[in-house]
ROSE-4610 file (N, C-alpha, C; in Angstrom, 1 decimal, always signed):
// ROSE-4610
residu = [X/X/X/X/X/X/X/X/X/X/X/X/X/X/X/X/X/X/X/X/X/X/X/X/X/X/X/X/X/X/X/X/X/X/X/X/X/X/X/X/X/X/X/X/X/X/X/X/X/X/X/X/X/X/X/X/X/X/X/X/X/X/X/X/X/X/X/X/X/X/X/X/X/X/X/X/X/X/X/X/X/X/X/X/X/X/X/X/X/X/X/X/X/X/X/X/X/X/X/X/X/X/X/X/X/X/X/X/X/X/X/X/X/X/X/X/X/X/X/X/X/X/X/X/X/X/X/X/X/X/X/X/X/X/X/X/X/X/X/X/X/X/X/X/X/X/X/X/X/X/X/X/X/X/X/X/X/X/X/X/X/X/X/X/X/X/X/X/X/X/X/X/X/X/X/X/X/X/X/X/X/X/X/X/X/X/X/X/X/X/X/X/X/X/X/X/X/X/X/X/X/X/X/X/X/X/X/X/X/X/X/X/X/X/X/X/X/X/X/X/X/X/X/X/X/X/X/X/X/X/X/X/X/X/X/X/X/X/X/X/X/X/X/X/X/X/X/X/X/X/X/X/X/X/X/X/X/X/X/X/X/X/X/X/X/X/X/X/X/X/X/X/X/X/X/X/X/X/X]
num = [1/1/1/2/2/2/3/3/3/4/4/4/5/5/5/6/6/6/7/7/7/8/8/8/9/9/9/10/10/10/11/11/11/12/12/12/13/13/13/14/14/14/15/15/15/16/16/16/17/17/17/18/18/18/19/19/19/20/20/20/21/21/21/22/22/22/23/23/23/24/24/24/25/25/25/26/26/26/27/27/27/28/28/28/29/29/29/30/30/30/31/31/31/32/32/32/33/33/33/34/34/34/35/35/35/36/36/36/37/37/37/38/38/38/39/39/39/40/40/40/41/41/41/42/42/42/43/43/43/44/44/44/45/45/45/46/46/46/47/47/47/48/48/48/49/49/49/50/50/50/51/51/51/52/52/52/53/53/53/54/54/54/55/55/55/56/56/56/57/57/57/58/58/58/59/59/59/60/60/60/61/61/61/62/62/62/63/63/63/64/64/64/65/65/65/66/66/66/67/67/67/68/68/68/69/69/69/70/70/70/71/71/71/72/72/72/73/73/73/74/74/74/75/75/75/76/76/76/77/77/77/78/78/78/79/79/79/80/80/80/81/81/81/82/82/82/83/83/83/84/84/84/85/85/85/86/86/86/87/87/87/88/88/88/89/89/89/90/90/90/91/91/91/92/92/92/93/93/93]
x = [+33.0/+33.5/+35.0/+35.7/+37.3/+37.2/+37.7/+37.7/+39.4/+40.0/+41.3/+41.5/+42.3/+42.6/+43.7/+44.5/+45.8/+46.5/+47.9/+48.0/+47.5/+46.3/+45.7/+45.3/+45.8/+46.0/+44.5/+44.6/+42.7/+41.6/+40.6/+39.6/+38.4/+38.0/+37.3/+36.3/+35.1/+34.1/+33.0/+31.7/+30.9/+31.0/+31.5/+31.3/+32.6/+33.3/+34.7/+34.7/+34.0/+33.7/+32.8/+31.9/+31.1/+32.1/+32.8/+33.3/+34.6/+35.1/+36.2/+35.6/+34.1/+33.2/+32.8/+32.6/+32.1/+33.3/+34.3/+35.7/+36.3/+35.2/+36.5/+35.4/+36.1/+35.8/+34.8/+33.8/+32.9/+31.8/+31.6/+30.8/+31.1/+30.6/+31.2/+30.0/+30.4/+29.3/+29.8/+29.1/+29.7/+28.8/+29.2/+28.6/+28.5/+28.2/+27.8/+28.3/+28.6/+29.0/+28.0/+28.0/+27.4/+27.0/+26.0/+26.0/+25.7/+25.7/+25.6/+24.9/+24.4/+23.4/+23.8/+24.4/+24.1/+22.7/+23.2/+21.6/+21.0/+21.9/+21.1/+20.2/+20.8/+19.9/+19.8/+21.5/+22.1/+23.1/+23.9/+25.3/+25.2/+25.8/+25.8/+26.9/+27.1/+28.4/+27.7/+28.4/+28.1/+29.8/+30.2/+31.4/+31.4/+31.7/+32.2/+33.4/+33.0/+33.6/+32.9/+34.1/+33.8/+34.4/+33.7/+34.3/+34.0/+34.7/+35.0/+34.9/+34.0/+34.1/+34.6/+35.6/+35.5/+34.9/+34.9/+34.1/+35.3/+35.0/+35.6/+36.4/+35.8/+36.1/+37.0/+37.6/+39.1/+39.0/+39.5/+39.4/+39.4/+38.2/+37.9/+38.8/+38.8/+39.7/+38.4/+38.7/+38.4/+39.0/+38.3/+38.8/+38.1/+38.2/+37.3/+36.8/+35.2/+35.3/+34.3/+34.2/+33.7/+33.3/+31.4/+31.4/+30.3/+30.7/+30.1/+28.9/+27.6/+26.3/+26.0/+25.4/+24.7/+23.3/+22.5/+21.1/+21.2/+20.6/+20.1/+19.5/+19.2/+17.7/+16.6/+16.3/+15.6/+15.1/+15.7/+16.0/+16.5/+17.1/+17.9/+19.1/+19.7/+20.9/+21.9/+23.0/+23.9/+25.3/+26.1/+27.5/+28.2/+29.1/+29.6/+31.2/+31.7/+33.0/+32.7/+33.9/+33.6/+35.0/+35.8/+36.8/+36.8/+37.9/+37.9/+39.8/+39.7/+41.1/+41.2/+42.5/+41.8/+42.8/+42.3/+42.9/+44.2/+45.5/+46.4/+45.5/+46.2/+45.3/+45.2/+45.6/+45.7/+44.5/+44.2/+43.1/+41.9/+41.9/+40.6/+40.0/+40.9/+40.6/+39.3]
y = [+22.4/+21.2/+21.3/+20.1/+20.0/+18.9/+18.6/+18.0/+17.7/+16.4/+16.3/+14.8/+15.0/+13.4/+13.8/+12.5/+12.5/+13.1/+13.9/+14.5/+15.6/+16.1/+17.0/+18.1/+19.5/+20.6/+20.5/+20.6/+20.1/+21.4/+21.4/+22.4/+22.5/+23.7/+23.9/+24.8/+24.4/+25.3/+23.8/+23.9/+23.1/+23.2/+24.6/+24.5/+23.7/+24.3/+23.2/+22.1/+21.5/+19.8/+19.3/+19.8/+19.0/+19.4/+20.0/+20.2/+19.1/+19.0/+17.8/+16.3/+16.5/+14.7/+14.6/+15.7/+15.5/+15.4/+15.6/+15.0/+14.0/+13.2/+11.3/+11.0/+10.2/+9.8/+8.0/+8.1/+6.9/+6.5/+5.3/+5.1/+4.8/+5.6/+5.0/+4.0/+2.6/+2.4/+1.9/+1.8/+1.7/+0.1/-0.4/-1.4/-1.6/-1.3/-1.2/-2.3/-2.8/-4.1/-3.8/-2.3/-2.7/-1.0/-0.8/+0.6/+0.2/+1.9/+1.7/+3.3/+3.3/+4.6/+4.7/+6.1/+6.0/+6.1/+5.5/+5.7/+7.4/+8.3/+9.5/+9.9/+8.9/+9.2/+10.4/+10.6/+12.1/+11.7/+10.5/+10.3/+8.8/+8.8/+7.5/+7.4/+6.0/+5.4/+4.4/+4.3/+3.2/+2.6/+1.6/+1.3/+0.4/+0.1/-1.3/-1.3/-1.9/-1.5/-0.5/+0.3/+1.2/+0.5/+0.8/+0.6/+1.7/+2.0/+3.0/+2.0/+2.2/+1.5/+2.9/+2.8/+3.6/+3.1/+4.1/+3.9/+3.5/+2.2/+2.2/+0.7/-0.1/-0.6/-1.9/+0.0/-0.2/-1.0/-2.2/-2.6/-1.5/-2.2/-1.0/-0.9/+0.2/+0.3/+0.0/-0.7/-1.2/-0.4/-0.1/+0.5/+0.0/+0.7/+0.5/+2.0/+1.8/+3.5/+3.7/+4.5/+5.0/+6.6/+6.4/+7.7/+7.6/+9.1/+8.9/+10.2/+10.2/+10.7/+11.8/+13.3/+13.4/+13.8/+13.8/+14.4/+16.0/+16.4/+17.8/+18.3/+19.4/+19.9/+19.4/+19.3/+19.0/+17.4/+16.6/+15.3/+14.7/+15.3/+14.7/+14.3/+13.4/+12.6/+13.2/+14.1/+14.9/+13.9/+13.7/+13.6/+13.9/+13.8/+14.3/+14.7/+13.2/+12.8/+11.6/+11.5/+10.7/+10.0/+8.9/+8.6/+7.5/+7.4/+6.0/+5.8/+4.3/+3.7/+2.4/+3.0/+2.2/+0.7/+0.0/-1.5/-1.7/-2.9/-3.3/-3.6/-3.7/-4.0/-4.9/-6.0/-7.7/-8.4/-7.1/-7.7/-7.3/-6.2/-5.5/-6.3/-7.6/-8.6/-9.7]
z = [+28.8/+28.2/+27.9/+28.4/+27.9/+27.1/+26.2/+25.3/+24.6/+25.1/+25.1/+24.3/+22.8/+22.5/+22.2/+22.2/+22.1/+20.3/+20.5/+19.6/+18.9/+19.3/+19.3/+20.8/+20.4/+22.0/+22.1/+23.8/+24.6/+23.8/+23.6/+23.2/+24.2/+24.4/+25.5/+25.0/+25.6/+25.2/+24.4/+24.4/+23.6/+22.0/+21.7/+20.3/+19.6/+20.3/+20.0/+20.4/+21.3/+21.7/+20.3/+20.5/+19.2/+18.3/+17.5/+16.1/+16.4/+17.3/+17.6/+17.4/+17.8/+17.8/+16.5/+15.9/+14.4/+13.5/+13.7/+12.8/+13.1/+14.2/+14.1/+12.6/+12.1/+11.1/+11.7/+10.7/+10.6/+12.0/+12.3/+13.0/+14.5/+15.8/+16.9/+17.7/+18.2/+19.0/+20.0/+21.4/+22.7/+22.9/+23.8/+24.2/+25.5/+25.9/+27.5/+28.6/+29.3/+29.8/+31.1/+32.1/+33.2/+33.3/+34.1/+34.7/+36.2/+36.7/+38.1/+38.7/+39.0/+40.0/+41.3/+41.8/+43.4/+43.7/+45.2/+46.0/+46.1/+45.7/+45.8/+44.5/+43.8/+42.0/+41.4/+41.3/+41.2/+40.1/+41.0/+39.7/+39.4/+38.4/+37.3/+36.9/+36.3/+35.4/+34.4/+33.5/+32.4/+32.1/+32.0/+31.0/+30.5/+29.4/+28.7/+27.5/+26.0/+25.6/+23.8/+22.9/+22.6/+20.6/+20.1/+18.5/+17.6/+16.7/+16.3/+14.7/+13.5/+12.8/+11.4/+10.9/+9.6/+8.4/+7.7/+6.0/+5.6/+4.2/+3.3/+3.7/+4.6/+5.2/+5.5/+6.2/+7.4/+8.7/+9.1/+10.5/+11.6/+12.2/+13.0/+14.5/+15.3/+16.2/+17.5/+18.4/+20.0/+20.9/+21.8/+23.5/+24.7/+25.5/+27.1/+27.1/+27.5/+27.9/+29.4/+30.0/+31.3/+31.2/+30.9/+31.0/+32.5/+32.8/+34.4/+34.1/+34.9/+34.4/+35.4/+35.3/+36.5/+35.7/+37.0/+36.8/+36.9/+36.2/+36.6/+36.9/+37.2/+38.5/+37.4/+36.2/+35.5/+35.3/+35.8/+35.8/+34.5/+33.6/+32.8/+33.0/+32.7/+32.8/+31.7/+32.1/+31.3/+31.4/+30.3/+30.7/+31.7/+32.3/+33.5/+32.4/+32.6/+32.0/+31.4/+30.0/+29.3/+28.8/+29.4/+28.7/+27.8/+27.5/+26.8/+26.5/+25.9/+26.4/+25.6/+24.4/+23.2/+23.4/+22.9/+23.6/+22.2/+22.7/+21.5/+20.1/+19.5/+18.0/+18.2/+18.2/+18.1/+19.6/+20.4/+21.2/+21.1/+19.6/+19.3/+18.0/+17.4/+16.6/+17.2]
């Protein structure tokens, strides 16, 4: 796992991914707008859009995000890549 946000140097490795996802602060929820499967029903995508709501309640921050899926020999659906792409403030109103 790479694990890269802005202002902060990339962290690699799972234990450092989770400890970087457990310090945004407050609530994240995605909202899906579409997904998509290939025909080999191997890889996946989901994107829509992404809110980020803090405690104590701070207006919350908006983005776009695209995370892409694969299956595994097990047939679970793992992360592949996960971005996101946080929108102007004034369009996340």
């Amino acid at each position: 796992m790479r694990f890269c946000r802005d202002l902060v140097a990339p962290v690699l490795g799972l234990r450092g991914g989770r400890e970087m996802l457990l310090a945004i602060p407050g609530v994240t929820l995605w909202n899906p707008q579409a997904q998509k499967v290939a025909r080999s029903g191997d890889l996946g995508c989901t994107y829509g859009i992404v809110e980020r709501r803090r405690l104590g309640g701070a207006a919350p921050d908006s983005g776009v995000y695209l995370h892409v899926w694969r299956r595994d020999p097990g047939g679970r659906w793992k992360v592949a890549l996960a971005l996101e792409n946080p929108l102007p403030k004034s369009a996340g109103k």
